[in-house]
C-alpha positions in Angstrom: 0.0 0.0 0.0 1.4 3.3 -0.7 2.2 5.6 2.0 -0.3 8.5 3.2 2.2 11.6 2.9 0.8 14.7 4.2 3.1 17.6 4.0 3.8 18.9 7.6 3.1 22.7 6.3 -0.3 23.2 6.5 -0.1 26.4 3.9 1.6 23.2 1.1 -0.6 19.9 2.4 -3.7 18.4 1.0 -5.6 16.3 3.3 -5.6 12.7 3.5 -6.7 10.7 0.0 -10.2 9.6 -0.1 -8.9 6.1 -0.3 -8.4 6.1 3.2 -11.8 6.7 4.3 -13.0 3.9 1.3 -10.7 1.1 1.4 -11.3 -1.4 3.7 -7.5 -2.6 3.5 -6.5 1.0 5.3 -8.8 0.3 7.9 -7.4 -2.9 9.1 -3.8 -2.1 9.0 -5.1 0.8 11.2 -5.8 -1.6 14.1 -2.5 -2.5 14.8 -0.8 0.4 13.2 -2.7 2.8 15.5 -5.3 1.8 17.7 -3.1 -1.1 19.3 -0.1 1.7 19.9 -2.3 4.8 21.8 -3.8 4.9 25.4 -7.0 4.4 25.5 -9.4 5.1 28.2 -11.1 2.0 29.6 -13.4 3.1 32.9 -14.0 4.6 36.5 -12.3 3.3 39.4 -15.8 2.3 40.5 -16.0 -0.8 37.9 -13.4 -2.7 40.6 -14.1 -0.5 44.1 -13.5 -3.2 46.8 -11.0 -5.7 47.1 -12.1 -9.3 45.2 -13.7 -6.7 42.3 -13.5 -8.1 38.6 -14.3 -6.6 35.7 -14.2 -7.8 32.2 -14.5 -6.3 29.1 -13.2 -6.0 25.6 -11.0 -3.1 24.7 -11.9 -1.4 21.4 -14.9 -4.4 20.1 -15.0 -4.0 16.6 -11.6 -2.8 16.3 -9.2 -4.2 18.6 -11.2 -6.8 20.0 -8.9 -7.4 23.3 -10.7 -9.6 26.1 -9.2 -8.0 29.4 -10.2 -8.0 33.0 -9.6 -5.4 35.6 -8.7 -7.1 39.1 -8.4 -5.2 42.3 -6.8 -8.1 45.2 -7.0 -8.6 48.9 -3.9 -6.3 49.0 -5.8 -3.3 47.4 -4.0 -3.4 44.3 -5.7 -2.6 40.6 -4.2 -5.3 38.0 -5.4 -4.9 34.2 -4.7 -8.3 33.0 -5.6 -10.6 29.8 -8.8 -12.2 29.8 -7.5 -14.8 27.8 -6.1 -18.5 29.7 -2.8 -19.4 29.1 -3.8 -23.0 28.7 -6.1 -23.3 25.8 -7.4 -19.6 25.3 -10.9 -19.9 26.9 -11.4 -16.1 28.7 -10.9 -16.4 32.0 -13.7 -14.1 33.7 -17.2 -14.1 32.2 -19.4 -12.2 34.7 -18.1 -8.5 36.9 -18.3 -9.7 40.3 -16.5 -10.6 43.6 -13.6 -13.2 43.1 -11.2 -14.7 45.5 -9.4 -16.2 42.4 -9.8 -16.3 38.5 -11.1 -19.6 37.3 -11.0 -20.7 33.8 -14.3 -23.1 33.4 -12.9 -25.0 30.8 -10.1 -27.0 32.5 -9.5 -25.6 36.1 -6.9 -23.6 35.5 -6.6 -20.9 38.3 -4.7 -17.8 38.4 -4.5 -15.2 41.5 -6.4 -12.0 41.4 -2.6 -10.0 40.5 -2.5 -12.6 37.0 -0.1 -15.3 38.6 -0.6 -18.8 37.9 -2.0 -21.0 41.1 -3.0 -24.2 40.1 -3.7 -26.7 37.0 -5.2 -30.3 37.2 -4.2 -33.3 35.2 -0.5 -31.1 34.7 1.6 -33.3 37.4 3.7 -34.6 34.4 4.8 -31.8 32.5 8.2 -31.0 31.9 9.1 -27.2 32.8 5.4 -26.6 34.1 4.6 -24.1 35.3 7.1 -20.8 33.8 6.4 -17.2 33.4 4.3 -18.0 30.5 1.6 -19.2 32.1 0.5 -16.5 34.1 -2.0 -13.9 32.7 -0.3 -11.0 31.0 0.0 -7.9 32.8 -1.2 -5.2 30.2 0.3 -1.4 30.4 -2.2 0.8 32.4 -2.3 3.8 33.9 -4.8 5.7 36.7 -5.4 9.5 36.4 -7.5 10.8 39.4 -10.7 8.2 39.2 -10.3 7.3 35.0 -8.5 3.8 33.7 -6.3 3.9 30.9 -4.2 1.3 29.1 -2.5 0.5 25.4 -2.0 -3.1 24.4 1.4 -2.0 23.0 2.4 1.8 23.7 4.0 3.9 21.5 5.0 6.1 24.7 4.1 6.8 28.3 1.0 7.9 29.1 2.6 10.8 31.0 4.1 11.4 27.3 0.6 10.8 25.5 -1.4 13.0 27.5 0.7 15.0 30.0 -0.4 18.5 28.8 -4.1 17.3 29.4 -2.8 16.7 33.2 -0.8 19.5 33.9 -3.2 22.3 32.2 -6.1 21.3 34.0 -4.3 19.3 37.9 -6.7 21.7 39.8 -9.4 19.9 38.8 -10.9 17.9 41.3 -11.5 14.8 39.5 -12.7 12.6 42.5 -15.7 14.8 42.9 -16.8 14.4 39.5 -19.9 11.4 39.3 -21.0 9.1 36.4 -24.4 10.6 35.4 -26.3 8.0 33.2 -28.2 10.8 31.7 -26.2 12.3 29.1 -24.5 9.1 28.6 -25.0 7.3 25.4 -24.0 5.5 22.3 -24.4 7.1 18.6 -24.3 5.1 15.6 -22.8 6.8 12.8 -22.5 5.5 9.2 -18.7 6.8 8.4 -15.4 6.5 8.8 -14.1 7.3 12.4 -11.4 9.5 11.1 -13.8 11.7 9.3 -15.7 11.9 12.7 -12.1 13.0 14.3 -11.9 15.1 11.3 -14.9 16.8 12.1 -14.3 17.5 15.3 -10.2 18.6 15.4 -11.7 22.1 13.6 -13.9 24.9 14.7 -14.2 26.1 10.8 -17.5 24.8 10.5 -19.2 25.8 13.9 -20.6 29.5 12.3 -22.1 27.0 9.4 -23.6 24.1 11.6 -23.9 24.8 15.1 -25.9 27.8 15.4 -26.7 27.2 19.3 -23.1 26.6 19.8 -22.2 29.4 17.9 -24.1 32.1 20.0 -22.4 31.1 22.9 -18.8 31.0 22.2 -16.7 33.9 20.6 -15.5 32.1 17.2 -13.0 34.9 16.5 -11.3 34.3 19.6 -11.1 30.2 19.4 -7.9 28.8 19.5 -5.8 25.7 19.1 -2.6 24.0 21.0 -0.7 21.3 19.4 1.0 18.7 21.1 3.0 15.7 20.3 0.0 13.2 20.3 -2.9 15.6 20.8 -4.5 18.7 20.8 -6.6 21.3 22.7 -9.4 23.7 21.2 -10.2 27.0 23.7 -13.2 28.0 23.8 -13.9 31.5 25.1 -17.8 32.3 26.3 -19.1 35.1 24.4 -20.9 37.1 27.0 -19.2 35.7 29.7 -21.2 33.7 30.7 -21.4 30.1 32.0 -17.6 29.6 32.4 -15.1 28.1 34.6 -14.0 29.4 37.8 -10.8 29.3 37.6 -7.8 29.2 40.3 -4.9 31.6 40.4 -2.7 28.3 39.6 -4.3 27.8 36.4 -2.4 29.2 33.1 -5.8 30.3 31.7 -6.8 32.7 34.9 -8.6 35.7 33.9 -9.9 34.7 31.0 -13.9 33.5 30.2 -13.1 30.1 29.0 -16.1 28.1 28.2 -14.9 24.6 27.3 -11.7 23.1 26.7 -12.0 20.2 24.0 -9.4 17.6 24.1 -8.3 14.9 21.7 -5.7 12.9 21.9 -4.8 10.7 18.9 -6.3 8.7 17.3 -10.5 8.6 19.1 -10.5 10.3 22.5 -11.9 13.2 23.6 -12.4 15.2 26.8 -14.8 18.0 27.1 -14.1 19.8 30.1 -17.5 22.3 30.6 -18.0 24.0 34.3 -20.4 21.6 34.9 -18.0 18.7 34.5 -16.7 16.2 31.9 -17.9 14.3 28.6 -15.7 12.1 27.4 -16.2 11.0 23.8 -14.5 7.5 22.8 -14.9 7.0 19.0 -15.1 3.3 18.4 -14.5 2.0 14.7 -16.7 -0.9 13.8 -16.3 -1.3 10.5 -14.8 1.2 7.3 -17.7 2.9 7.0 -19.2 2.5 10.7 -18.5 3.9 13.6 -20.0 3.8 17.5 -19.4 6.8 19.2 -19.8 6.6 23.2 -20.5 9.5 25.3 -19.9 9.1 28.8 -20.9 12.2 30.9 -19.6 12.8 34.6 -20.7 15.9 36.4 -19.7 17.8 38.9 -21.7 21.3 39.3 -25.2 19.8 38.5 -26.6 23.9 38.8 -24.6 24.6 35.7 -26.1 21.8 33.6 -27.1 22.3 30.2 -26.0 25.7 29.8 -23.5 27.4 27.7 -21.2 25.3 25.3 -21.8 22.0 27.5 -25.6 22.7 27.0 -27.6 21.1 24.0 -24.8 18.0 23.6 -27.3 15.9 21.5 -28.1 18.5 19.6 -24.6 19.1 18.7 -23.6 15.7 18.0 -26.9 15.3 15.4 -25.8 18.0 13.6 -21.8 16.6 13.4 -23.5 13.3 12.7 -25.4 14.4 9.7 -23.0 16.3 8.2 -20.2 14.1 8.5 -22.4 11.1 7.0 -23.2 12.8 4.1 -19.1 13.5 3.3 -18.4 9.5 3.9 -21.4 9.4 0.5 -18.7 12.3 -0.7 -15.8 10.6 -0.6 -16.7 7.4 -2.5 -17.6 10.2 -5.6 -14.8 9.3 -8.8 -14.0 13.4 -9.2 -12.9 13.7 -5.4 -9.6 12.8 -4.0 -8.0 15.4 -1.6 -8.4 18.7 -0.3 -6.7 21.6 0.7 -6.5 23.0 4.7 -7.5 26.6 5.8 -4.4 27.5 8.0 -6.1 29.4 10.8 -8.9 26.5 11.1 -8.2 23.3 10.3 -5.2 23.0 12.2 -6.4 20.2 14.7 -7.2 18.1 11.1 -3.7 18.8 9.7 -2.1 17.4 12.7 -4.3 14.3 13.2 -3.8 13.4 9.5 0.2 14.0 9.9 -0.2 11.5 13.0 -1.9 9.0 10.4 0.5 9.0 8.2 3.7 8.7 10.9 2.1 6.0 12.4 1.0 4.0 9.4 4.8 4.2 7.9 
């Protein structure tokens, strides 16, 4: 397959070919090229509160498809592990519940709650039994404030991958913040995820979409950061209105800043509103489908539904529509690239540089 080469100066590069978003070959080298090599975020600290807690789950279905299980033991101690037995590949844990031990049903095999192999029936005669290879593997994970991370093989550190996320924005008091299941849900959306990361790395098309959106926030004064594997939009209120309180300690005191959207490469975003948090995993099911989860956590419940963190459905019916009907664009014979507007689309330059590094 030829490789995507997108020029690194936005005023020279044309956007990704339309083969990308089309060809189902791109789409699975992008599961182990990208998905497999970034942090994703997995749950809240909730899903394994108490000691004997096990949750399974598969990371990415649909894409990565990775049966894991999050363990917290008698000591305390969180363990992300594979879900997957050592002896024959049956998964381990079926059910979230209350364990002393992980049992595999098919042949007794028995690991502890931290991965480690215990115990195997019918095994007395084998040579070299048991080694290292027999315990679960211990998959790279990471813990910021109450949220779960992990990468089934990282490209970096999660300090690396999302540091400036956890520096900017270490006053916020992340433990106070509660899983609302209102606001939280799952949108289908007939397209390729990177056109919905497309989509939402600019502002650009805000004045021409998102008219409720757009009375709220001042569009001349929206800005973007780059960082190595992410991004931030600012967004400032208009009126001044319905913004964050800020502390002294924060690099962004003083001004009216209404929402700060973060995406870190290649499907996650954070919306940080002053009433709390939406994070937004996009989920690739197929080429030309895509599940996009949002999972809301509040914190100031009196600041619901107002400003940019009001009307979220809204918003995302809109992105949803438009970004459906450029997937039907795409296939068209007399399209191939485009061109990027270098005030604007800098969010969708850099994400489609990051495809093309990463699929080198």
């Amino acid at each position: 397959m030829p490789e995507l080469n997108v020029d690194p100066r936005i005023e020279h590069a044309s956007t990704l070919p339309a083969t990308f978003y089309k060809d189902p070959a791109w789409f699975e080298r992008s599961k182990d090229a990208i998905f497999a090599k970034s942090w994703q975020w997995v749950a809240h600290q909730d899903m394994a509160k108490v000691p004997g807690a096990v949750y399974p789950f598969t990371l990415l279905e649909g894409c990565l498809n990775e049966p894991l299980v999050l363990t917290r033991d008698a000591n305390d101690q969180t363990h992300l592990l594979s879900n997957v037995c050592t002896h024959r590949g049956m998964q381990v844990c079926e059910g979230i519940g209350n364990e002393r031990f992980l049992r595999c049903r098919y042949h007794g095999r028995r690991f502890g709650l931290d991965g480690g192999f215990q115990h195997m029936p019918e095994f007395e005669d084998v040579v070299g039994f048991p080694t290292e290879a027999d315990n679960l593997p211990k998959i790279p994970h990471a813990w910021w404030g109450p949220f779960l991370f992990t990468s089934v093989d990282p490209a970096a550190s999660f300090e690396d991958w999302m540091g400036p996320m956890l520096k900017r924005l270490d006053w916020l008091p992340l433990h106070e913040f509660r899983f609302s299941q209102e606001g939280t849900r799952d949108y289908l959306v007939k397209a390729n995820w990177a056109l919905y990361c497309d989509n939402y790395l600019e502002g650009f098309h805000i004045p021409f979409i998102h008219a409720d959106l757009n009375a709220v926030i001042d569009y001349e004064n929206y800005s973007y950061e780059l960082f190595e594997h992410g991004n931030l939009q600012l967004a400032v209120s208009k009126g001044g209105d319905d913004v964050f309180d800020l502390p002294e300690s924060s690099p962004d005191y003083g001004q009216a800043i209404s929402a700060y959207y973060y995406w870190f490469f290649p499907n996650l975003m954070f919306n940080f509103y002053p009433w709390g948090l939406s994070i937004n995993v996009v989920k690739p099911l197929a080429n030309d489908v895509t599940r996009v989860s949002f999972i809301r956590y509040v914190w100031d419940e009196s600041k619901l539904d107002r400003g940019a963190g009001g009307a979220l459905d809204r918003v995302e019916r809109e992105d949803e529509a438009v970004v459906e009907l450029v997937q039907k664009g795409v296939q068209s014979r007399f399209y191939d690239r485009g061109r990027f507007a270098p005030k604007r689309e800098i969010g969708t330059h850099h994400f489609h540089t990051l495809i093309g590094q990463f699929l080198k």
